[in-house]
C-alpha positions in Angstrom: 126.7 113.0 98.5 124.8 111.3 95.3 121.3 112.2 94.8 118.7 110.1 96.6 118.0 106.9 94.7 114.5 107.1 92.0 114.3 110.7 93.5 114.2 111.8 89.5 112.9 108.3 88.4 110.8 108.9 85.3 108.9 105.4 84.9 105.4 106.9 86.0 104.2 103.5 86.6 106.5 103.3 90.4 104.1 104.1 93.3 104.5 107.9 94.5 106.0 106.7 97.9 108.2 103.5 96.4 111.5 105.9 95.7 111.3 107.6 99.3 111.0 104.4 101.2 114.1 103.1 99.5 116.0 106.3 99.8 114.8 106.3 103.9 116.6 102.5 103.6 119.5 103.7 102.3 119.8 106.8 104.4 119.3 104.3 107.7 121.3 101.6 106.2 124.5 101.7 107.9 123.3 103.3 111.7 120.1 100.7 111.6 120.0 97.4 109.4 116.2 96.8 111.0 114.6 100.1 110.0 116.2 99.9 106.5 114.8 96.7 106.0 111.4 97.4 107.4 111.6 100.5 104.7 112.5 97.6 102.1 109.4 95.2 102.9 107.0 98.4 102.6 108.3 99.6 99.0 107.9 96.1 98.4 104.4 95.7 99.4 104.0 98.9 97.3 104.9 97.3 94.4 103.6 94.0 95.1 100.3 96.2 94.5 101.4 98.0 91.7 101.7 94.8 89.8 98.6 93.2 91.1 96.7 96.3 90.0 98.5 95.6 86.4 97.8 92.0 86.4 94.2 92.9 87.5 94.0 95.4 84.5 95.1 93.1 81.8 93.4 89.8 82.8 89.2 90.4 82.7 89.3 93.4 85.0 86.1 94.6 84.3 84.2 91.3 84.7 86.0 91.0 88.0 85.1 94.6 89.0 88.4 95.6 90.4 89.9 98.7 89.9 91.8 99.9 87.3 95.5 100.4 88.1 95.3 104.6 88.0 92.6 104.3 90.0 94.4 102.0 92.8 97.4 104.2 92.6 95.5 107.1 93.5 93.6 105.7 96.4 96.8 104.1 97.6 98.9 106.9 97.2 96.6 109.3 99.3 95.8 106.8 102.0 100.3 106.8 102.3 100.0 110.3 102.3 97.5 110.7 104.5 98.0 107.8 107.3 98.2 110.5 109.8 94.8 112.0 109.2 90.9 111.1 109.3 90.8 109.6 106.0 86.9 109.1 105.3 85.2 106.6 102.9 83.1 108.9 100.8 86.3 111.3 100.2 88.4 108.0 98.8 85.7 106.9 96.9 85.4 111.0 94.9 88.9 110.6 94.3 88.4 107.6 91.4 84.4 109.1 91.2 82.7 105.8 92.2 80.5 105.4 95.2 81.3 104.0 98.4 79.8 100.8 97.9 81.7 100.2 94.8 84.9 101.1 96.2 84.8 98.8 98.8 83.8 95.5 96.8 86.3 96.7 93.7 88.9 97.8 95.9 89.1 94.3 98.2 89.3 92.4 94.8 92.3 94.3 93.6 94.3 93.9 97.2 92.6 91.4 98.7 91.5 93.5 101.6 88.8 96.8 102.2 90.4 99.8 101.8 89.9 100.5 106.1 91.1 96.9 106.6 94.6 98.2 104.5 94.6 101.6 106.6 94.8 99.7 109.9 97.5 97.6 108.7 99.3 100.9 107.4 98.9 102.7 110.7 100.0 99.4 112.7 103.2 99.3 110.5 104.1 103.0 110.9 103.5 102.8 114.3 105.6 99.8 114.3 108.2 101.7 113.0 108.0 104.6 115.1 108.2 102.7 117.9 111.4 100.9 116.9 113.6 103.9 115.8 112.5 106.9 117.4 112.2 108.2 121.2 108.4 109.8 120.9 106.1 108.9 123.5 103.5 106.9 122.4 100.6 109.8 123.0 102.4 111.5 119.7 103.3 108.2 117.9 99.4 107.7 118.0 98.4 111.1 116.4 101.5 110.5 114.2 99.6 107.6 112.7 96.3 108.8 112.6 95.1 106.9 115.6 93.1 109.3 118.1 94.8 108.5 121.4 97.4 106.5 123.4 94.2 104.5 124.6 93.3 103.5 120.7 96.8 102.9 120.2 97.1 100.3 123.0 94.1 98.8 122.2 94.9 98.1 118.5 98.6 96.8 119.6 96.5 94.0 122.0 93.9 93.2 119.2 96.5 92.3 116.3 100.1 91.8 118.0 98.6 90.8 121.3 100.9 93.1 123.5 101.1 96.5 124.1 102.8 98.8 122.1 105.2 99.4 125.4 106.2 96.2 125.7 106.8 95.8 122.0 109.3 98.6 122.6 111.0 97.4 125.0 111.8 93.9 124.0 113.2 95.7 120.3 115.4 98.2 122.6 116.4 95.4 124.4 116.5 91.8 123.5 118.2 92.4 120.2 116.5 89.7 119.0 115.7 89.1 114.6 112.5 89.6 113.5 111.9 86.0 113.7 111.8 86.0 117.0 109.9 89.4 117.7 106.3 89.8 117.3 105.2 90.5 113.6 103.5 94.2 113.3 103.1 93.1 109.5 101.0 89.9 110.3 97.9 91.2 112.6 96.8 88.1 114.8 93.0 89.8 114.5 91.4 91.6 111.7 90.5 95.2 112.0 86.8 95.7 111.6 85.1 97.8 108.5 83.9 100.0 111.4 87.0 101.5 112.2 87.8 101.1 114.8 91.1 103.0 115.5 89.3 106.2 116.2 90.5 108.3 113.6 89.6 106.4 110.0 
């Protein structure tokens, strides 16, 4: 069997998690066209950042106060790695040594979003994604994505898909239905508060 895909890739400027998302889409390619392109859309969101952060960088950065693009990598890269987990303001804001106050602001003008507002649509997605290719009750999808409960879980599925997470799994076991049709877990229909609301940020 070749060697996973950008496994070795040298270019330093790919996101940490860009070659494993595309070498999951290729291992699921042929058993599950859906997860392999829901593993697609993420890299590319991942990259869509990258070069945002780039284009951020090089055009008047610093009188826009956004980050600089090591320093969105690094926060991006540990919120991927860390979806699962209590990921706290003040320890996101010591990893690029700013304050929380300046993360926030510089951090929603490089992505468009605050940095909680991007978690929550990281857990909904994983969850998502859990949901649609594995078996695991929902109690362990939830801790799985760093949401405290099945409760939390259910509530955040109503808020920004506006069904819950059960009945999102059983109309993609069962309708086969495209994406089109199905409800979006990449478009939330309600923001997710600053507050946190999922339990666990």
């Amino acid at each position: 069997m070749n060697a996973p895909i950008l496994s070795h890739a040298s270019n330093r400027n790919i996101p940490a998690t860009v070659p494993s998302l595309i070498d999951a889409a290729l291992a699921a390619f042929d058993a599950d066209r859906e997860a392999s392109r829901r593993y697609l859309l993420c890299a590319s969101v991942m990259l869509g950042l990258k070069r945002a952060a780039f284009r951020a960088e090089s055009t008047a950065r610093t009188d826009r106060g956004g980050l600089l693009a090591w320093q969105l990598k690094r926060v991006v890269d540990y919120i991927e790695a860390h979806l699962a987990d209590r990921i706290a303001a003040v320890d996101l804001a010591a990893l690029i040594n700013v304050s929380t106050g300046q993360l926030f602001r510089a951090f929603k003008i490089s992505v468009g979003v605050t940095p909680f507002r991007y978690i929550g649509r990281r857990r909904l997605e994983l969850a998502c994604t859990l949901i649609r290719t594995t078996r695991e009750p929902l109690s362990q999808i939830a801790l799985a994505c760093g949401v405290c409960d099945q409760a939390h879980l259910c509530k955040m599925f109503r808020r920004m898909i506006g069904m819950s997470p059960s009945d999102w799994r059983r109309e993609h076991l069962m309708d086969g239905t495209t994406d089109e049709e199905q409800p979006s877990c990449r478009r939330p229909t309600t923001p997710i508060d600053d507050g946190a609301r999922l339990g666990c940020i």
